[in-house]
N, C-alpha and C positions, 0 to 999 in steps of 0.2 A: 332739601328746599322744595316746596311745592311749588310747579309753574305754572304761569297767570293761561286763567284760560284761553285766553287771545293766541297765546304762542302754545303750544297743547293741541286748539282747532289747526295752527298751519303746519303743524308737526306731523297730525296724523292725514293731514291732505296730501303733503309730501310725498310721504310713505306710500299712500294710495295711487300716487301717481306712477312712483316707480314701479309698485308692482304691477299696474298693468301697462307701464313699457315693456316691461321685462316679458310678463306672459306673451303680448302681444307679437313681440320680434320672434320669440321661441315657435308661434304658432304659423306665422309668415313662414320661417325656414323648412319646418315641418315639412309641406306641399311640395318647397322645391326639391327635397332631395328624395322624398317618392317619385314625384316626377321623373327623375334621373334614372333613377332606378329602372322606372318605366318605359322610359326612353331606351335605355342600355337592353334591357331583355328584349326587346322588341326588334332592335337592331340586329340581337343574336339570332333570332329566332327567322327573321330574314335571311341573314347569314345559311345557318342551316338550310332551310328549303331552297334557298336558289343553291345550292350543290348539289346538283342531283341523283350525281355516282360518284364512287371515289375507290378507282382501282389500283390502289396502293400494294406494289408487292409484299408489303411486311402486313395486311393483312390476310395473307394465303389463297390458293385458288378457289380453296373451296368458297370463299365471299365474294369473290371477284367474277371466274367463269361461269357460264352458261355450258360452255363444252368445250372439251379440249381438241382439236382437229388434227390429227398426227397420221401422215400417210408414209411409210417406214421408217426409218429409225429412229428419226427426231427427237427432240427431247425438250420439255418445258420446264425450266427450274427458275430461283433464282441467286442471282450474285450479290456479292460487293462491290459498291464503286467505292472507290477511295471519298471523293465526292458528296456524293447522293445515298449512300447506303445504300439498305436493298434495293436491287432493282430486278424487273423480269427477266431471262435469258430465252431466247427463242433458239433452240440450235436445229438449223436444217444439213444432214450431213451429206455429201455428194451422193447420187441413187435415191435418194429423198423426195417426196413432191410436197409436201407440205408440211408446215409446223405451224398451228395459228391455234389462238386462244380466242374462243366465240363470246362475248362480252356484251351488255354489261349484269350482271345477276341482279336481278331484282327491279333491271327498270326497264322500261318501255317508250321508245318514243310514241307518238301518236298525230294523225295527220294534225295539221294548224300548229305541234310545236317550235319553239324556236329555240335552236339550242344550241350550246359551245362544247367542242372538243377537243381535250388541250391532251399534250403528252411530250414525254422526250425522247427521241431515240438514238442511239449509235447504233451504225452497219460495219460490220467484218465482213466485206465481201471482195472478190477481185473487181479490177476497174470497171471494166465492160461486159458486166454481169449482168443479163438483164435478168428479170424477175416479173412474176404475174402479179404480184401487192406484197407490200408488207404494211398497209393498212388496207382493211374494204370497209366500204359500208354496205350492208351486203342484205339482200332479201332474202326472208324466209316465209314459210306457211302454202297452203294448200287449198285452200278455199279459194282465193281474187287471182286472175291470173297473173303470172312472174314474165313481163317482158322487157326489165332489162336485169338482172339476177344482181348486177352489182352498180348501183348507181354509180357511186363515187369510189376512185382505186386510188391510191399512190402507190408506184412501184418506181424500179429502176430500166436503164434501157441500155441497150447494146452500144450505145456511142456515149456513156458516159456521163447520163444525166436521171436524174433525179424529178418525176414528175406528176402532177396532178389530173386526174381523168377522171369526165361526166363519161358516162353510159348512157345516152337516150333508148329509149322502146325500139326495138330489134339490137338491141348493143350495138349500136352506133357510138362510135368512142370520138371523145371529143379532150384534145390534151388544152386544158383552161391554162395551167400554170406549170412549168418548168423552170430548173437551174442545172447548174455542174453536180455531180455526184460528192457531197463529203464525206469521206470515209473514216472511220472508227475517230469519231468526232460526234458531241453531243451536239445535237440539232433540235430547236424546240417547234413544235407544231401547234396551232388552234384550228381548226375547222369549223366556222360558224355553220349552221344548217338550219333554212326554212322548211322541215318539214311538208311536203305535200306531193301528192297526185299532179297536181295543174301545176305543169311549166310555168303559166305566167304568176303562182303566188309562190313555190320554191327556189332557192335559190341557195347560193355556195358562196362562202367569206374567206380566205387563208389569209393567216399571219404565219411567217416564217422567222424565227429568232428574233420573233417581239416585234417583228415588221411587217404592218399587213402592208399584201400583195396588191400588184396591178395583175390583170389576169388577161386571159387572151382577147377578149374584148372590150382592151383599153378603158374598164373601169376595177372597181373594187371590187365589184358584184356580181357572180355569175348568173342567171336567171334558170333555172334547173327543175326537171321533175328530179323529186329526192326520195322519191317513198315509191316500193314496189311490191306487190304479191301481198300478203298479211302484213307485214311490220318488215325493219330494218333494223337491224344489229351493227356495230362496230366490232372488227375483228381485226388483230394485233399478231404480228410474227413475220413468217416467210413462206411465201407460194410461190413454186414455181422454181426458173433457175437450179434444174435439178442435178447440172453437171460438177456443179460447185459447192463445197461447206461454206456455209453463210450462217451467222449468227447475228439477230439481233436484240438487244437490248434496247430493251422498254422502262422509264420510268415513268413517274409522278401523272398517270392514267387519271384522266375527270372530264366528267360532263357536268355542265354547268347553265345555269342561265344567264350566263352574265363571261364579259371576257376575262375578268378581274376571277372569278371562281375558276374557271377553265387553264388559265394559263399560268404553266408549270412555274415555279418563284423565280423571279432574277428578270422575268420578262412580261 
């Protein structure tokens, strides 16, 4: 049956109409899910650069150290935790003066940075053990003078406790933050750091098991020179404490620009 022209013109208007609903919706969607896309890689790519070290023991020392610091017998390896898998092993054995891992390979702080340093550690040590650091942040180089060699230290002390130490210019030691000693217990650490020369632009952050601190001058914030001599290093293990076997154990190492990159998972 041939159909009247009248209905033929609205049949192929129809048609026409749908087809450019159809294209039209297909080419809306189109942008949105590039965009996504765009969005997401971009996000990643953020992701990536604000971590700015990642000294994970199951990628080995050789990606991780700058230098190994071993003054007799000591030994740098690492373990299993039941836990956490690999993790680093600092072993310092009694007659020992040091065992520390000179960190971080391949990056550099620089004055003006601001940056996070996250890690976990368990201590095998007797109670009243003191110890010269089993973290520094520690000065090196030879060009700009070195007057305070170790800004920032966490070590342990003769009475049992567990604490955080500025070093101003002449090592003038100043304990910002302290608690009790917890032993062969994972404890997780951040240390935020202002980078600088000038006291009044550096400064020092701790969060201790996901809790940032009050510090010894009743706020958050320490106000700190942070950077001595050419550049500053983070260094990891045991100094000091030479009458005692002490080991410890290090994991999930990073520096970060952000608290959320820095601090080890769970906290």
């Amino acid at each position: 049956m041939k159909t009247p022209p009248a209905l033929a013109t609205l049949l192929l208007a129809s048609s026409t109409m749908l087809i450019f609903t159809h294209c039209s919706k297909n080419m809306n969607e189109a942008p949105a899910k590039r965009a996504s896309n765009t969005e997401s890689s971009a996000a990643s790519d953020m992701q990536v650069q604000s971590l700015l070290f990642n000294g994970d023991a199951a990628l080995g020392p050789s990606a991780v150290w700058k230098v190994l610091n071993i003054e007799g017998s000591g030994t740098i390896t690492t373990a299993t935790d039941p836990v956490y898998g690999k993790v680093w092993k600092f072993y310092k054995p009694a007659g020992s003066h040091r065992t520390e891992g000179h960190g971080a390979k391949n990056y550099q702080a620089v004055e003006g940075d601001d940056i996070y340093i996250g890690w976990r550690s368990k201590l095998a040590i007797p109670a009243s053990q003191k110890t010269n650091a089993v973290f520094q942040w520690k000065a090196y180089g030879s060009t700009l003078p070195m007057t305070q060699n170790y800004p920032i230290v966490i070590s342990t002390t003769s009475t049992g406790q567990f604490h955080l130490m500025h070093f101003a210019p002449g090592k003038i030691g100043t304990e910002v933050w302290a608690t009790s000693l917890s032993r062969n217990t994972w404890n997780t650490m951040v240390l935020r750091i202002k980078v600088s020369r000038d006291a009044s632009t550096g400064f020092i952050e701790f969060w201790y098991n996901g809790v940032k601190q009050t510090l010894v001058n009743g706020t958050q914030r320490y106000p700190a020179r942070t950077l001595d001599a050419d550049f500053c290093d983070p260094k990891f293990g045991v100094y000091g404490g030479d009458d005692a076997d002490i080991t410890n154990y290090v994991h999930a190492i990073r520096i970060g620009s952000s608290y959320a990159d820095a601090a080890p998972a769970g906290n």
